[in-house]
N, C-alpha and C positions, 0 to 999 in steps of 0.2 A: 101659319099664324104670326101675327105680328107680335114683335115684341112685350105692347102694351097687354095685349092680349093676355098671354102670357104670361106676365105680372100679375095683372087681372085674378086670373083662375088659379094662382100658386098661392094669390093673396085669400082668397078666402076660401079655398080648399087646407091652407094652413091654419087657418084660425077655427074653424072647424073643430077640425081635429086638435090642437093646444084648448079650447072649450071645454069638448070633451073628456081630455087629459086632466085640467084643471078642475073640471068638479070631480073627476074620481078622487084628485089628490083631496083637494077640499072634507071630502066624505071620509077618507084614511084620517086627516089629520084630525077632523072632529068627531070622529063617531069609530075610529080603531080598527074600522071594516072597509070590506073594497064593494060602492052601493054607487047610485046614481042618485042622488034626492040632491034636488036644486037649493042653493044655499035663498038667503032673503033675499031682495032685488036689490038692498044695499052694498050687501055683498058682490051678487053677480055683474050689478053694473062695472065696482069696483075689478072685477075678474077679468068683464067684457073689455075694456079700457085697457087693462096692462096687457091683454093678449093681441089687440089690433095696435101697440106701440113694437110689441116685437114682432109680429106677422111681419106689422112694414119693413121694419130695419131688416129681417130675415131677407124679404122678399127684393129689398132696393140691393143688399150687398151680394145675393145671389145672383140679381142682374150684370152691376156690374164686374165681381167676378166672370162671371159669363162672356162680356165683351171682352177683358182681359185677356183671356182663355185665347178668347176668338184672334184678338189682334194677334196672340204670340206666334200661333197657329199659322196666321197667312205670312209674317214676317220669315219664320223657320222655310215653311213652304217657298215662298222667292228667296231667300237666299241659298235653298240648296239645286233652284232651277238655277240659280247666276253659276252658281260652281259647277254643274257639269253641261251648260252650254258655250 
């Protein structure tokens, strides 16, 4: 899978799931019980909105984390061929 990809599918498989998390909270905070009843659309847009702002940031910093990883990874890797060649 390419990268994009991959971003792709973490991004709205996370948001998903933070939806989901977010109306249970929504239902604890207004109603003191653990339920699923969808708030007004005022609300949920409001919900939808703040959960695709952090899905992204999650999903861009977990990328590049990722190549980070990756770079340190091949760097460690050649310099421990240069030492025992």
């Amino acid at each position: 899978m390419t990268n994009y990809t991959t971003i792709f599918i973490s991004f709205f498989v996370t948001t998903f799931f933070f939806f989901i998390e977010a109306i249970i909270h929504y239902n604890i905070g207004k109603y003191g019980k653990l339920a699923f009843k969808l708030p007004s659309y005022k609300h949920s847009i409001k919900i939808i909105y703040t959960i695709i702002i952090f899905s992204l940031l999650s999903c861009c910093v977990t990328h590049y984390i990722k190549i980070a990883i990756d770079q340190t990874i091949i760097s460690l890797n050649s310099n421990t061929q240069n030492k025992f060649h």
